[in-house]
C-alpha positions as CSV (number, residue, x, y, z in Angstrom):
1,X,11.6,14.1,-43.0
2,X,10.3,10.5,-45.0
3,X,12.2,8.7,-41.3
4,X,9.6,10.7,-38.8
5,X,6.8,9.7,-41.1
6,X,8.0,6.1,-41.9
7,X,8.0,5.6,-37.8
8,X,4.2,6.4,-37.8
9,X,2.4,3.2,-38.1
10,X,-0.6,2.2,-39.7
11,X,-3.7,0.5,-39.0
12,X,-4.5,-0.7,-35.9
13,X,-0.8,0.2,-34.3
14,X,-2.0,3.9,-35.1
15,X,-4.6,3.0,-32.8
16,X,-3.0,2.2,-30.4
17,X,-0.2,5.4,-30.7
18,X,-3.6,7.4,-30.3
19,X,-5.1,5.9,-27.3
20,X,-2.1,5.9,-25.6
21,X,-0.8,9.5,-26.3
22,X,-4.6,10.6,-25.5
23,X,-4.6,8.3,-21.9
24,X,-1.2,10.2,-21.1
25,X,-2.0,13.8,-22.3
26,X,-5.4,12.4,-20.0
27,X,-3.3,11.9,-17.2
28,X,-1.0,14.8,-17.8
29,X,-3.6,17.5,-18.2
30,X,-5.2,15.6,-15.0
31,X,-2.9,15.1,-12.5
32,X,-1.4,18.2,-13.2
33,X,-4.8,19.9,-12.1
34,X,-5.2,17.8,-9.0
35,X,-1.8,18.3,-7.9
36,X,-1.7,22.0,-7.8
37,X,-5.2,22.5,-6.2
38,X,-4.4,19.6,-3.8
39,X,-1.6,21.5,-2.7
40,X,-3.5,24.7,-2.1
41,X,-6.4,22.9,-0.3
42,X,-3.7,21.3,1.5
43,X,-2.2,24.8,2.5
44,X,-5.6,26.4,3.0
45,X,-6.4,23.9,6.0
46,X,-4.1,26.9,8.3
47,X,-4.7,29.5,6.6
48,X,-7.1,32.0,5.2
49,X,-5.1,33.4,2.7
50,X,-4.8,29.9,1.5
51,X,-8.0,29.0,1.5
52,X,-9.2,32.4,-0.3
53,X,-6.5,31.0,-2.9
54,X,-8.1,27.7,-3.4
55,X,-11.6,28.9,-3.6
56,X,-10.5,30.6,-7.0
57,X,-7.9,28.1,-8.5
58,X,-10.3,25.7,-8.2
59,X,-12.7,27.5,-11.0
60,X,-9.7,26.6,-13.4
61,X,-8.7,23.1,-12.3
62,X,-11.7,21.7,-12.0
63,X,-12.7,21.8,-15.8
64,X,-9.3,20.8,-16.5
65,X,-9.5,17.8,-14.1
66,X,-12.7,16.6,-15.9
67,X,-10.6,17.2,-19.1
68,X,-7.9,14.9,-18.5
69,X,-10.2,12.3,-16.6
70,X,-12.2,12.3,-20.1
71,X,-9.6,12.0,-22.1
72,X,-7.9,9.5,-19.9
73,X,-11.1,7.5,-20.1
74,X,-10.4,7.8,-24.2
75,X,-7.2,6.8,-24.3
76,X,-8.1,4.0,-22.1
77,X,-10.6,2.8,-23.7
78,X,-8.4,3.4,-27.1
79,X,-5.6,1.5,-25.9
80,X,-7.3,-1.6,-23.8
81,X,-9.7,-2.2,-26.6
82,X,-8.1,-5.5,-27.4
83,X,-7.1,-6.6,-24.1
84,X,-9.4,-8.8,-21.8
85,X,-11.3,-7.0,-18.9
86,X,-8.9,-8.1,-16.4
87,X,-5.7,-7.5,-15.1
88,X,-4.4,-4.1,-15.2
89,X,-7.1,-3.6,-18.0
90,X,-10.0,-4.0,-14.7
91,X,-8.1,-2.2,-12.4
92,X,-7.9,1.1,-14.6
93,X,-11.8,0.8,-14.9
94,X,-12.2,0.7,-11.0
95,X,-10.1,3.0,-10.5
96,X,-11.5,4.9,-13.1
97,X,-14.8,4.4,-11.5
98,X,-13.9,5.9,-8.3
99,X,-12.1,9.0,-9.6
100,X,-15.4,9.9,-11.4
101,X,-17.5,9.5,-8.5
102,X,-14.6,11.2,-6.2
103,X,-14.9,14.4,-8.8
104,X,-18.4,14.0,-8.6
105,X,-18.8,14.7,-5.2
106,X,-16.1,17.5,-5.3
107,X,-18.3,18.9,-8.2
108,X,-21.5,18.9,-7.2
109,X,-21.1,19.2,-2.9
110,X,-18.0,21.0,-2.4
111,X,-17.7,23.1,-5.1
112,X,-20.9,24.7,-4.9
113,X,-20.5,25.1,-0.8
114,X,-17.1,26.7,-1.8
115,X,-18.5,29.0,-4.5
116,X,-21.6,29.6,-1.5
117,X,-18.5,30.7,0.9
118,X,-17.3,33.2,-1.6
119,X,-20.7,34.5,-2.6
120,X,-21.5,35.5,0.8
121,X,-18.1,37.0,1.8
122,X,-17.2,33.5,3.8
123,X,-13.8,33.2,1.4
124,X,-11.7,34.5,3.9
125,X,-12.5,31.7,6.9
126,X,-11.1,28.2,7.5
127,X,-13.5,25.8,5.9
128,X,-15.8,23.9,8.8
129,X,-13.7,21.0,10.0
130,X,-16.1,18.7,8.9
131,X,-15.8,19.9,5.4
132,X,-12.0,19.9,5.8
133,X,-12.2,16.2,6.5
134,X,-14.4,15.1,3.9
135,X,-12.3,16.5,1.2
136,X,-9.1,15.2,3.2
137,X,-10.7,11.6,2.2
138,X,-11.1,12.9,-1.3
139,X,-7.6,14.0,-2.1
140,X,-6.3,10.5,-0.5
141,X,-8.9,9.0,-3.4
142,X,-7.9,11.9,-5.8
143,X,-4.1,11.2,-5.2
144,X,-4.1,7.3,-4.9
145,X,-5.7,7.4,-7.8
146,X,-4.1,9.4,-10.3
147,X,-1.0,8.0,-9.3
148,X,-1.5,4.2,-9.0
149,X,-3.4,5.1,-12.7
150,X,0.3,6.1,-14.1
151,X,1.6,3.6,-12.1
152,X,-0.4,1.0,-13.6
153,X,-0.2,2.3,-17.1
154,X,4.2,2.1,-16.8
155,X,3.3,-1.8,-15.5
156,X,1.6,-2.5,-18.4
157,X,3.5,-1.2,-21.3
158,X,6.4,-2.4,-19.8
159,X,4.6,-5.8,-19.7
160,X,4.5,-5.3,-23.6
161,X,7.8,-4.7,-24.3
162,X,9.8,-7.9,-25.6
């Protein structure tokens, strides 16, 4: 038991442990959440059963989207604290940047027309195609994203390495 806590290090090298477990638990609780209501907005676009689906999965995954962007933005800021704003440091924070204001407008525009459709018995039709095509644009955000974010955070550890 003294070897697992003679691994843990101190000082600022615990920092760093911490920011980077909470950026990937971030990205994990995150990108999880994305992925399985992009997939069901991806199904819904044919069908009504699908889009009925979505509709309610989304009440889960979007708190747990904001959830792993937060703690993403943590870890991030955790882990980068030392490291100059640029690079793969900069990148992160655009990226970051547009994520937030990507789960903005999914927030506070579609969600509430989604939430609208089910109110007023509308769950059960295709979304308007101009709906369809705005959030289409959002998942190719929501999707670049996340992954060039894992992407990016694998380039940079392994950047560190010796």
């Amino acid at each position: 038991m003294n070897e697992i806590f003679s691994l843990i290090p101190t000082g600022p090298q615990l920092t760093d442990l911490i920011g980077l477990f909470i950026f990937i638990a971030g990205f994990i609780i995150g990108l999880g959440a994305v992925t399985v209501i992009d997939w069901h907005g991806f199904l819904g676009t044919c069908s009504v059963y699908w889009t009925e689906t979505t509709i309610r999965a989304h009440k889960v995954t979007k708190p747990l989207i904001w959830v792993g962007t937060i703690l993403a933005l943590i870890g991030g800021l955790m882990f980068y604290r030392n490291e100059p704003f640029s690079g793969i440091p900069k990148i992160h924070a655009y990226i970051a940047a547009l994520l937030v204001l990507n789960g903005c407008f999914l927030s506070f525009v579609v969600s509430p027309e989604l939430l609208r459709r089910e109110r007023t018995g509308h769950a059960r039709e295709l979304l308007p195609k101009l709906l369809q095509a705005k959030i289409a644009v959002s998942f190719v955000i929501s999707f670049t994203g996340w992954w060039s974010s894992v992407l990016l955070l694998a380039l940079f550890i392994t950047q560190m390495a010796p």
